[in-house]
PyMOL commands that place a pseudoatom at each C-alpha (Angstrom):
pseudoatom trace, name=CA, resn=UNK, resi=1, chain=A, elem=C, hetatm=0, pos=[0.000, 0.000, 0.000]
pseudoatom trace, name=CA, resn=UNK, resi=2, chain=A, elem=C, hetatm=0, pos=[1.574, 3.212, -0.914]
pseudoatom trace, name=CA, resn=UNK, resi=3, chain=A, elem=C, hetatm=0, pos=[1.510, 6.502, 1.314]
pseudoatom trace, name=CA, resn=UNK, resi=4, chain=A, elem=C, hetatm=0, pos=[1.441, 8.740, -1.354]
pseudoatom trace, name=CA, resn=UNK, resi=5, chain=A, elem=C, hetatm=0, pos=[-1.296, 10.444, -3.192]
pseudoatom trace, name=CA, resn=UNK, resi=6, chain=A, elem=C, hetatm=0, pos=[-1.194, 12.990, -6.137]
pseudoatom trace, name=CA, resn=UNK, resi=7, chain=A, elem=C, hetatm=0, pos=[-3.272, 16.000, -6.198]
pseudoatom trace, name=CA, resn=UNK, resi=8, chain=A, elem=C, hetatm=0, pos=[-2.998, 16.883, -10.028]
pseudoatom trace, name=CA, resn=UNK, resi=9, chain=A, elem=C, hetatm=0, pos=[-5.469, 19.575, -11.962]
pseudoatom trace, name=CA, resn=UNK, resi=10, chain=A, elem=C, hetatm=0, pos=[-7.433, 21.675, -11.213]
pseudoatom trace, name=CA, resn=UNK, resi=11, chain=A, elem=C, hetatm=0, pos=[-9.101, 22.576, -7.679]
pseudoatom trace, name=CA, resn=UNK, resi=12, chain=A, elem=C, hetatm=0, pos=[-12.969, 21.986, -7.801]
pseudoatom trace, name=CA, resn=UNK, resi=13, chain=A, elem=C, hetatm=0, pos=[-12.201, 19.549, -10.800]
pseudoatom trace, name=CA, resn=UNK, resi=14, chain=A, elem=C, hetatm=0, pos=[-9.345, 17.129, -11.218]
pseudoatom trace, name=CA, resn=UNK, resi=15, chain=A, elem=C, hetatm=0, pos=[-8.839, 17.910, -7.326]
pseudoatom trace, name=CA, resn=UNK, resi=16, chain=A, elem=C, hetatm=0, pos=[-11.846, 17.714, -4.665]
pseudoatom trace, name=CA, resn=UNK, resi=17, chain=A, elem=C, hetatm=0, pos=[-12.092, 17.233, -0.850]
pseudoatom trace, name=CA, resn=UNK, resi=18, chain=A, elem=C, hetatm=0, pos=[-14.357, 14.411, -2.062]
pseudoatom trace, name=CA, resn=UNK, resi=19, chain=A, elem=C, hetatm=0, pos=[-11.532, 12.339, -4.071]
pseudoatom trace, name=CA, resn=UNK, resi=20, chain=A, elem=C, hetatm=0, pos=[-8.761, 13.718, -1.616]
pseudoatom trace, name=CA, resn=UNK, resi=21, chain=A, elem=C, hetatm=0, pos=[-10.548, 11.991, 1.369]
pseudoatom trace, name=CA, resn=UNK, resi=22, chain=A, elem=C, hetatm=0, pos=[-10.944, 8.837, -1.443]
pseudoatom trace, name=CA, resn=UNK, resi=23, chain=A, elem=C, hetatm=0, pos=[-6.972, 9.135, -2.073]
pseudoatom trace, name=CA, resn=UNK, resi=24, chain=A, elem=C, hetatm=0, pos=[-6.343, 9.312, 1.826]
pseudoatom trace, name=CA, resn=UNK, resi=25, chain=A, elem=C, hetatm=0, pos=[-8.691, 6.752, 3.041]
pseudoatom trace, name=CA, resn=UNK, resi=26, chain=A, elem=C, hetatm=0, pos=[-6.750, 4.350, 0.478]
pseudoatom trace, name=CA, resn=UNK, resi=27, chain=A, elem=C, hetatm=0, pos=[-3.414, 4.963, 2.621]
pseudoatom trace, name=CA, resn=UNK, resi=28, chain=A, elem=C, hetatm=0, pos=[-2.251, 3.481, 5.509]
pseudoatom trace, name=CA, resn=UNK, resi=29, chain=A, elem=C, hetatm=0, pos=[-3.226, 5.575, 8.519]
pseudoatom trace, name=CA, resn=UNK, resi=30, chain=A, elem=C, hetatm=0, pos=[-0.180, 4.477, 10.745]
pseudoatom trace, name=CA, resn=UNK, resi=31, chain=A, elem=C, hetatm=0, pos=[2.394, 5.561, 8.362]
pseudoatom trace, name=CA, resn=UNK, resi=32, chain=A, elem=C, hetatm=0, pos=[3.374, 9.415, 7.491]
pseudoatom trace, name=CA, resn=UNK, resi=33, chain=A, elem=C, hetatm=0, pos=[0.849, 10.821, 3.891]
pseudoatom trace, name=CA, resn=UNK, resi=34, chain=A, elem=C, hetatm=0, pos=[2.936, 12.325, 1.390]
pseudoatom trace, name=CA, resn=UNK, resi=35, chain=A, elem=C, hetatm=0, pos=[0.881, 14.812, -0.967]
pseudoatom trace, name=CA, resn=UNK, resi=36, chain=A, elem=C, hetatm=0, pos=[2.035, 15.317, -3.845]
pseudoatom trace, name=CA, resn=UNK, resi=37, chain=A, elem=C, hetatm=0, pos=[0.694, 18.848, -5.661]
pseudoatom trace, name=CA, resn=UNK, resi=38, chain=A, elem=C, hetatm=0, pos=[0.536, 19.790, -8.993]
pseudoatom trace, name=CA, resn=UNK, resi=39, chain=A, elem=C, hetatm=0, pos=[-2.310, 22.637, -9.278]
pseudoatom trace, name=CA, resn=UNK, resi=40, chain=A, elem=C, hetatm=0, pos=[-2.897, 25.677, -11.045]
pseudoatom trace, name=CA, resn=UNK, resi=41, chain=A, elem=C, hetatm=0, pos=[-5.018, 26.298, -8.206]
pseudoatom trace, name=CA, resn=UNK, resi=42, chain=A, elem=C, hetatm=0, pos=[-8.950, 26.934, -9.063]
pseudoatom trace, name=CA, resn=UNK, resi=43, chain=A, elem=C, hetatm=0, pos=[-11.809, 26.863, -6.457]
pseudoatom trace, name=CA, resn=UNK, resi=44, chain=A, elem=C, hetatm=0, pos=[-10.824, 28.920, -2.913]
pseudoatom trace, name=CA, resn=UNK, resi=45, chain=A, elem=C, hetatm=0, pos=[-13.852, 27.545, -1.338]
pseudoatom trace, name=CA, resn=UNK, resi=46, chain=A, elem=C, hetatm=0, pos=[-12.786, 23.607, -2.433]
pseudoatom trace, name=CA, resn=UNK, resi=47, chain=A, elem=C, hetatm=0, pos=[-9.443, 24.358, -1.366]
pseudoatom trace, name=CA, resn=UNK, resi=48, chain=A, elem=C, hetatm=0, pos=[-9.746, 26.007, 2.062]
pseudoatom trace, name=CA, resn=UNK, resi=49, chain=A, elem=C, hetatm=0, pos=[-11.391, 22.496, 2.639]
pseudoatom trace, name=CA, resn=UNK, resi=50, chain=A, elem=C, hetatm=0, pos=[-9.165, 20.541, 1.630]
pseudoatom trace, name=CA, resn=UNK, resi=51, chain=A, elem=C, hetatm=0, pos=[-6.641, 22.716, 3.613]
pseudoatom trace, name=CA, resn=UNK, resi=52, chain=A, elem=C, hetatm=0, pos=[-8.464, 21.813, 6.612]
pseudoatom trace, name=CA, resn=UNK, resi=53, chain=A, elem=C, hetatm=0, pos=[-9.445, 18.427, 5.992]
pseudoatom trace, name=CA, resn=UNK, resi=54, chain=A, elem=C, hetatm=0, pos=[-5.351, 17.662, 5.688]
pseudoatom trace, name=CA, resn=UNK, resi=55, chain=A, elem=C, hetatm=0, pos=[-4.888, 19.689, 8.995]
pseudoatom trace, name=CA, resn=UNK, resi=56, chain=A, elem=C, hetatm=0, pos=[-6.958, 17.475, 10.415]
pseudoatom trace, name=CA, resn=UNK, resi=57, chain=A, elem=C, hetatm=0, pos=[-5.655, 14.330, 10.203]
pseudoatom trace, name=CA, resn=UNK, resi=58, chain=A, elem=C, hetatm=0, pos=[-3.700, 12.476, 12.798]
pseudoatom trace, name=CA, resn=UNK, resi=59, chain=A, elem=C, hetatm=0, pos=[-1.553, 10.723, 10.481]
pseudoatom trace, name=CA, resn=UNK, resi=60, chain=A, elem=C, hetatm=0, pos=[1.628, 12.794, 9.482]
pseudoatom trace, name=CA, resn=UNK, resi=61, chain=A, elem=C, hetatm=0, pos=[1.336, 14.894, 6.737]
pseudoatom trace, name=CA, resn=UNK, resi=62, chain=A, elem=C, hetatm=0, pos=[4.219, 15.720, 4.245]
pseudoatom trace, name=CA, resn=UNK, resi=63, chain=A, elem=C, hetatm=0, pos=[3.909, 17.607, 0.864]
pseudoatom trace, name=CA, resn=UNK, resi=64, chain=A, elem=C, hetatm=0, pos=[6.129, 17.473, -2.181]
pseudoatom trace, name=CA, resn=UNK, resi=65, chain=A, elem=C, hetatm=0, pos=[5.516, 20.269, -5.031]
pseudoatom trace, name=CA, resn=UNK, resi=66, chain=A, elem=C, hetatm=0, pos=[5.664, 18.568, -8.416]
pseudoatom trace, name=CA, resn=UNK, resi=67, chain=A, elem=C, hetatm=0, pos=[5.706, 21.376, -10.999]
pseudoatom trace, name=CA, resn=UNK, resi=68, chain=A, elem=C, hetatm=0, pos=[3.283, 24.098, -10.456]
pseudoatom trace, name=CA, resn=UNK, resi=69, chain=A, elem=C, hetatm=0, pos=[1.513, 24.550, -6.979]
pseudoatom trace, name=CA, resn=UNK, resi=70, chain=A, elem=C, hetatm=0, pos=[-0.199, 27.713, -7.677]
pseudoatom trace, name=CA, resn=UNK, resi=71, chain=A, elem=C, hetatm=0, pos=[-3.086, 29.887, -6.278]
pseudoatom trace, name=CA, resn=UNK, resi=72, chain=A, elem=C, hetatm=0, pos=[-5.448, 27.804, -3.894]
pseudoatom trace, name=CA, resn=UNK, resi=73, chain=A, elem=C, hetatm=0, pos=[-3.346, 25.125, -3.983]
pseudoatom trace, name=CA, resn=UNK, resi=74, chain=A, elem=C, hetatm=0, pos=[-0.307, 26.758, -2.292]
pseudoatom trace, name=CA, resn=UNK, resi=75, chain=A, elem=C, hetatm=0, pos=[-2.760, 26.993, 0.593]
pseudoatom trace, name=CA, resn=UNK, resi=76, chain=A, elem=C, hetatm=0, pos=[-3.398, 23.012, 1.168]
pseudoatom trace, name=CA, resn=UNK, resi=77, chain=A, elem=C, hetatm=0, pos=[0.620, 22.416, 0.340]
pseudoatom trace, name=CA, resn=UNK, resi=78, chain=A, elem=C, hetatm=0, pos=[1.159, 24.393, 3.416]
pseudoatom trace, name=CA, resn=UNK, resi=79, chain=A, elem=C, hetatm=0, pos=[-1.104, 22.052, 5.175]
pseudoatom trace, name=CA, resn=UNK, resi=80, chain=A, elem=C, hetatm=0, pos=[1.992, 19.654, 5.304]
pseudoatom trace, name=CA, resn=UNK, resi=81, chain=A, elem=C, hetatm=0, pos=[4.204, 19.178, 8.241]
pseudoatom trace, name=CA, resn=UNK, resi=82, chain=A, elem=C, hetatm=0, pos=[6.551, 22.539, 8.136]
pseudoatom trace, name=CA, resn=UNK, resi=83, chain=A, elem=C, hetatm=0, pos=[9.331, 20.317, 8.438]
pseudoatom trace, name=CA, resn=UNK, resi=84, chain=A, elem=C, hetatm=0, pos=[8.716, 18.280, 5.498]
pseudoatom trace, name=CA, resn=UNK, resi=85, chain=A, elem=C, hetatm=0, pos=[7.931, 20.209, 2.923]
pseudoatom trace, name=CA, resn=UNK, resi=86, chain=A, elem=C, hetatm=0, pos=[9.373, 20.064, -0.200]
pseudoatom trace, name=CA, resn=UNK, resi=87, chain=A, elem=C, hetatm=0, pos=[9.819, 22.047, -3.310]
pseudoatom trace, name=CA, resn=UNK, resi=88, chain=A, elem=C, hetatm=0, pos=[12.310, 21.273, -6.876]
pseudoatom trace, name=CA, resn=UNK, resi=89, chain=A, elem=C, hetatm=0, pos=[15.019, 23.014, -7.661]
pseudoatom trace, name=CA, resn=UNK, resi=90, chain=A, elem=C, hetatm=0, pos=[12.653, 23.306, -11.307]
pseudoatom trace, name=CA, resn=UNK, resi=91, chain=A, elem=C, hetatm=0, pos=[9.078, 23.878, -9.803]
pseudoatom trace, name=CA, resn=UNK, resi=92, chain=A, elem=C, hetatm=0, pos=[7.192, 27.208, -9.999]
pseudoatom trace, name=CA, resn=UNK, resi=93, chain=A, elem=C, hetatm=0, pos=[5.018, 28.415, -6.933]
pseudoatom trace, name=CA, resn=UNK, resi=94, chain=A, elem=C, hetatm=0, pos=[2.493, 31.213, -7.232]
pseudoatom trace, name=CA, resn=UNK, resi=95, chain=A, elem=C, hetatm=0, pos=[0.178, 32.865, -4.151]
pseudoatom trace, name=CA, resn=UNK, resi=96, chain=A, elem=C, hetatm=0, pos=[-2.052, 35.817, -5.439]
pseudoatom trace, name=CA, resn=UNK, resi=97, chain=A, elem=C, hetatm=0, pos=[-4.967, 37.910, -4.265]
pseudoatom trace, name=CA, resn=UNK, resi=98, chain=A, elem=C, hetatm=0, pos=[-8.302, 35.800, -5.010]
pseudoatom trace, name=CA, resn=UNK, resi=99, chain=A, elem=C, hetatm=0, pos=[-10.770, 36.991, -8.234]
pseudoatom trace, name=CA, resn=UNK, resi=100, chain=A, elem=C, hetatm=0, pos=[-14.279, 36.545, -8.930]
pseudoatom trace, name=CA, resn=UNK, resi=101, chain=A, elem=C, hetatm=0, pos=[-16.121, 37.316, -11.327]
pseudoatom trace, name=CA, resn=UNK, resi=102, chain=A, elem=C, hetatm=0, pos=[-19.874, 38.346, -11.162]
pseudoatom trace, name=CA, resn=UNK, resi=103, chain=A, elem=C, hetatm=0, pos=[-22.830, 40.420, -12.802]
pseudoatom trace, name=CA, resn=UNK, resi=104, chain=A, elem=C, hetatm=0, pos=[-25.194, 43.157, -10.758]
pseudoatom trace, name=CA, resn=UNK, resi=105, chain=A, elem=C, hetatm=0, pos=[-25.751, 46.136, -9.629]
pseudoatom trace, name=CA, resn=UNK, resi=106, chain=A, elem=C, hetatm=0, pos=[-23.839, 48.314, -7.605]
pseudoatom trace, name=CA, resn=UNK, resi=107, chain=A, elem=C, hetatm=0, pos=[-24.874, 46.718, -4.011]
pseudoatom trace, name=CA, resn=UNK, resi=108, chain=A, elem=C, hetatm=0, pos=[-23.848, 43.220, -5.752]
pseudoatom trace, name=CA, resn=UNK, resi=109, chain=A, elem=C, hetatm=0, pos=[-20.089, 44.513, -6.510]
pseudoatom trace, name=CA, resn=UNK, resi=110, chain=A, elem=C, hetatm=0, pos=[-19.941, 45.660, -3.062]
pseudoatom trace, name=CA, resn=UNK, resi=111, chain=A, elem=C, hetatm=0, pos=[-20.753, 42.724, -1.500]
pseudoatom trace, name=CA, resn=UNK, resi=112, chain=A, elem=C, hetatm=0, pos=[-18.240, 40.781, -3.647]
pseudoatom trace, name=CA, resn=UNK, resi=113, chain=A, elem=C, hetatm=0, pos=[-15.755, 43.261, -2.762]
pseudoatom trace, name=CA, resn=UNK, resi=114, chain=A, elem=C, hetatm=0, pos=[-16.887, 42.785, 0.780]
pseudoatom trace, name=CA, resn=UNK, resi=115, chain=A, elem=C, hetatm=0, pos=[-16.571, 38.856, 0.274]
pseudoatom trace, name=CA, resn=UNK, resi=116, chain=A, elem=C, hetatm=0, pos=[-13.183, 39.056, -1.911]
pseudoatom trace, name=CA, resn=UNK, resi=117, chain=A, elem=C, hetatm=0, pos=[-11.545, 41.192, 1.339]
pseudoatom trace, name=CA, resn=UNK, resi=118, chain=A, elem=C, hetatm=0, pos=[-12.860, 38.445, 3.606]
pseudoatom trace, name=CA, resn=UNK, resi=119, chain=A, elem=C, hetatm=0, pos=[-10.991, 35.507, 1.672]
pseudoatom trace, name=CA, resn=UNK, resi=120, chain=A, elem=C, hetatm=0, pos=[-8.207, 37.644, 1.343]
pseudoatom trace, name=CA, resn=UNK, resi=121, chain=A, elem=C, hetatm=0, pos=[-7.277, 38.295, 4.983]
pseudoatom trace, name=CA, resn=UNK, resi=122, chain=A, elem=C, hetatm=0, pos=[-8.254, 34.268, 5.479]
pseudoatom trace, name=CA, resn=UNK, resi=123, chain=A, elem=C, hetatm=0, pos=[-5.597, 33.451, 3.537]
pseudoatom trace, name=CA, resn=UNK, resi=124, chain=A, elem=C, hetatm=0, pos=[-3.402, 36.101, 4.345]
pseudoatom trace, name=CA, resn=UNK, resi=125, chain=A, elem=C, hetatm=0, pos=[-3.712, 34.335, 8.411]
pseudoatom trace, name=CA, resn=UNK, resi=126, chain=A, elem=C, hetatm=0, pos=[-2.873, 30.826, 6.704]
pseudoatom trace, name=CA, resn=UNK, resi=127, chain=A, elem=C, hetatm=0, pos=[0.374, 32.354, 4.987]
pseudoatom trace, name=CA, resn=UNK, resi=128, chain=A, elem=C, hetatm=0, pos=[1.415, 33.844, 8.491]
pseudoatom trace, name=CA, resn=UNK, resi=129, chain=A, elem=C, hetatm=0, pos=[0.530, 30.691, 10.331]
pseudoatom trace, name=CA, resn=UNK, resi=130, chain=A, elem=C, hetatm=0, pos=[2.362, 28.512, 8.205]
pseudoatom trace, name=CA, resn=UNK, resi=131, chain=A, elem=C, hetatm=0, pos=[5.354, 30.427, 7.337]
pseudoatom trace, name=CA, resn=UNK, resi=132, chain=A, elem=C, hetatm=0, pos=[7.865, 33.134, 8.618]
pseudoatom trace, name=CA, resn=UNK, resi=133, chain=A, elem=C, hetatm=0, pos=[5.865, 36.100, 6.581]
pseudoatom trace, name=CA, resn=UNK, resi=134, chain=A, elem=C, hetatm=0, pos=[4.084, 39.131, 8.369]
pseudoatom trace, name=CA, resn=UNK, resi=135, chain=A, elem=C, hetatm=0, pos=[0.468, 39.505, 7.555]
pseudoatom trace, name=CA, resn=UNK, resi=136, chain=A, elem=C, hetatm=0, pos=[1.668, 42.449, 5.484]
pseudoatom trace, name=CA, resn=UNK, resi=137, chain=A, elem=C, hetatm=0, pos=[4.617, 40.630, 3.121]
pseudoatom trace, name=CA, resn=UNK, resi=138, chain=A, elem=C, hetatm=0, pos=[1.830, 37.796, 3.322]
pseudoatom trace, name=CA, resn=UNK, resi=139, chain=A, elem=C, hetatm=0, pos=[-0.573, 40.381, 1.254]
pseudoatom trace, name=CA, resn=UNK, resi=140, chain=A, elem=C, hetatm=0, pos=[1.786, 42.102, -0.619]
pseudoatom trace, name=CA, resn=UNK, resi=141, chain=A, elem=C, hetatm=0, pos=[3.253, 38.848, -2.011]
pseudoatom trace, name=CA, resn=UNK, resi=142, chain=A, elem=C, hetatm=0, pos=[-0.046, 38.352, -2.814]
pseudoatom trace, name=CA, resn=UNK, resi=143, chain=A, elem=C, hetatm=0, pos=[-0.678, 41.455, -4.182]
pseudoatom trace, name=CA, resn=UNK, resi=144, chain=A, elem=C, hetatm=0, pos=[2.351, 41.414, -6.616]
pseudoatom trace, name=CA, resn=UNK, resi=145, chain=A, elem=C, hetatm=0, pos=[1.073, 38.221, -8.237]
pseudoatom trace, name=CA, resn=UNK, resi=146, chain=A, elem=C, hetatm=0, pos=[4.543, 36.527, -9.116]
pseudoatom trace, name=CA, resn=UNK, resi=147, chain=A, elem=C, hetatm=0, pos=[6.108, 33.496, -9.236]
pseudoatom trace, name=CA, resn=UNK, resi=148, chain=A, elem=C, hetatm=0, pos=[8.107, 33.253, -6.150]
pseudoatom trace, name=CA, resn=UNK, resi=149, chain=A, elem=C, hetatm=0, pos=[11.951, 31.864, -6.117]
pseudoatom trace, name=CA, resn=UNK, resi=150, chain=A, elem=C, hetatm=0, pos=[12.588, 28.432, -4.838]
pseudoatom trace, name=CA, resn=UNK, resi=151, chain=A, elem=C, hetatm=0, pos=[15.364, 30.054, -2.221]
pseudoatom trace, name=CA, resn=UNK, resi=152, chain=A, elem=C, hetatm=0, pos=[13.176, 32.449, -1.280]
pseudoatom trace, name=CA, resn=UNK, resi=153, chain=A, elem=C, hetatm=0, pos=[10.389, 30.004, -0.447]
pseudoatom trace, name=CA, resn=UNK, resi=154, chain=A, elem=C, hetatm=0, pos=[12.840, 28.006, 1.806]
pseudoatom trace, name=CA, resn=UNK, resi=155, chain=A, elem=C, hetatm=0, pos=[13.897, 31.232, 3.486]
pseudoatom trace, name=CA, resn=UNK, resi=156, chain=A, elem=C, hetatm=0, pos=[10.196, 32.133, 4.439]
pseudoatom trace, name=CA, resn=UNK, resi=157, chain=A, elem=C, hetatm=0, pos=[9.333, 28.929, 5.766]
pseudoatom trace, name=CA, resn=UNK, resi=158, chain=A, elem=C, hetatm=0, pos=[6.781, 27.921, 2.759]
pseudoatom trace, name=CA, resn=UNK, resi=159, chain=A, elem=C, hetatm=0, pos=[8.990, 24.786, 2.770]
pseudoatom trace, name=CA, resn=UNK, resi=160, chain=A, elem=C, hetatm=0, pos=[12.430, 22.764, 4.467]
pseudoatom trace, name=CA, resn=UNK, resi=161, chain=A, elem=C, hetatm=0, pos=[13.930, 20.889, 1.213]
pseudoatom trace, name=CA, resn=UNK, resi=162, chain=A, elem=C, hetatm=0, pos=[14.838, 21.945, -2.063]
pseudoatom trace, name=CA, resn=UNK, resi=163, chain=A, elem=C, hetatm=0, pos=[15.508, 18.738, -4.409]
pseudoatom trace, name=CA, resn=UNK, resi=164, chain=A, elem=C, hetatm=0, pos=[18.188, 19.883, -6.734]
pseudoatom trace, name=CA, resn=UNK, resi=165, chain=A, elem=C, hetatm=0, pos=[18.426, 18.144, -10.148]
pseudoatom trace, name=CA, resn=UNK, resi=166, chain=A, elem=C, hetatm=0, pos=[21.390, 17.928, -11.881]
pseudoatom trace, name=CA, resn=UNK, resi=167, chain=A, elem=C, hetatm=0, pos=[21.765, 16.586, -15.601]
pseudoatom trace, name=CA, resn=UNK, resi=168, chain=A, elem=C, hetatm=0, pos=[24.265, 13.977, -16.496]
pseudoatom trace, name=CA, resn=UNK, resi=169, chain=A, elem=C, hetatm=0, pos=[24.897, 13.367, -19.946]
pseudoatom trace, name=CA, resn=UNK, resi=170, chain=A, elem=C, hetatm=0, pos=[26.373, 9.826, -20.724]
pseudoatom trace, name=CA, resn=UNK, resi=171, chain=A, elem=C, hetatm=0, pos=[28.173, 8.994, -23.818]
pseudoatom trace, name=CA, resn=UNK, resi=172, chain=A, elem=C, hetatm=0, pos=[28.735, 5.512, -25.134]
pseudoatom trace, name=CA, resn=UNK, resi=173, chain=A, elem=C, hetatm=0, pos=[31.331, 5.509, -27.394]
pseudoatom trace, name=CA, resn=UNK, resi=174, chain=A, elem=C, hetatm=0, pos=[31.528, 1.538, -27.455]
pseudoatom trace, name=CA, resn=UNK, resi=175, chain=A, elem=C, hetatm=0, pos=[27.624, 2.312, -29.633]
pseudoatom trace, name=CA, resn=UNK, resi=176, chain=A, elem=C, hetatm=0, pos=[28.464, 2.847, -33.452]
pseudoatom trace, name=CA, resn=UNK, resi=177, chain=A, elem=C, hetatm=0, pos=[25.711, 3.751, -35.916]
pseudoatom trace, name=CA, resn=UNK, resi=178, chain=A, elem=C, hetatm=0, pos=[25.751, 1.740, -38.658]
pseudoatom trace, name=CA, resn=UNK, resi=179, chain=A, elem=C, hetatm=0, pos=[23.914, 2.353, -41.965]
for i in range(1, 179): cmd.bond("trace and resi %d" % i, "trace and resi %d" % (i + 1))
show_as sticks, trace
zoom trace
C-alpha cells in the first residue's frame, strides 16, 4: 500500500475534498501521507477544505511540489508538516490575491468586494501561520502576483527541502551507428 497520493489539476475539478478523502482513506493511517501537488489552483472555497481536511488528520502529513503549486493550492501544500515540505530546484510556486467574477448592480459589486476582502485576509492568516511572513509581506506577495523563487520560499518557511536536479549526460562511445 503506498503513502502517497497525487493531487494533479485543477481545484474543484481534477482535485476535490471528495476524491482527496478517497486518495487518503486508500493509505495506511499508521504511516506518514505524502501529498504530492501539482495545481494551477482553481476553487478557494474547495481548497480552504481541503486545507483543513489535511490539517486534520492524525496521520503525518508531508507535501512534495511537483511542478506548479499555484493559487489555492499553495494553501493546502502548506497544510503539510513545516518540516517536510518540499519544493524542486525546477518547480514554480504562485500565491495571489483571489478573483471573482460576477454580474449586478452596484450593491452586488460591493458585496463581492466585501466577500473578496474576507478571503483575502483568510488566507493572508494561513500564509502567516504557516510560514515566517508578516500579515503584510503575506498580502503584498499576494498582491504582486509573481512566481516566487525556490530560495526564497525556503527562506520564508513555505517549505524545508529543495531537491536539486542535476543533468548527467552519458556517452557511449563503445555504440556505433551503422547504416
Amino acid at each position: 500500500m503506498s503513502n502517497d497520493i497525487y493531487l494533479i489539476g485543477e481545484v474543484g475539478y481534477e482535485i476535490t475534498l471528495a476524491n482527496t478523502i478517497d486518495k487518503v482513506n486508500s493509505t495506511d493511517k499508521s504511516k506518514p501521507l505524502n501529498v504530492h501537488v501539482h495545481s494551477v489552483g482553481g476553487s478557494v472555497y474547495e481548497g480552504l477544505a481541503i486545507y483543513n481536511y489535511l490539517k486534520g488528520l492524525k496521520q503525518e502529513v508531508n507535501t512534495i511540489s511537483d511542478g506548479l503549486v499555484a493559487s489555492i493550492a499553495s494553501i493546502f501544500f502548506l497544510a503539510g508538516n513545516k518540516e517536510t515540505r518540499k519544493v524542486n530546484s525546477t518547480d514554480s510556486f504562485l500565491i495571489h490575491l483571489p478573483t471573482g467574477g460576477m454580474q449586478g448592480n452596484a450593491s452586488d459589486f460591493e458585496k463581492t468586494a466585501k466577500e473578496l476582502r474576507d478571503i483575502e485576509n483568510k488566507l493572508a492568516s494561513i500564509y502567516v501561520n504557516e510560514t515566517n511572513l508578516t500579515k503584510e509581506e503575506a498580502l503584498s506577495l499576494m498582491k504582486e502576483d509573481e512566481m516566487l523563487d525556490v530560495n526564497f520560499l525556503k527562506d520564508k518557511g513555505f517549505v524545508s527541502e529543495i531537491n536539486e536536479f542535476k543533468a548527467v549526460a552519458k556517452f557511449n562511445i563503445n555504440n556505433k551507428n551503422e547504416m
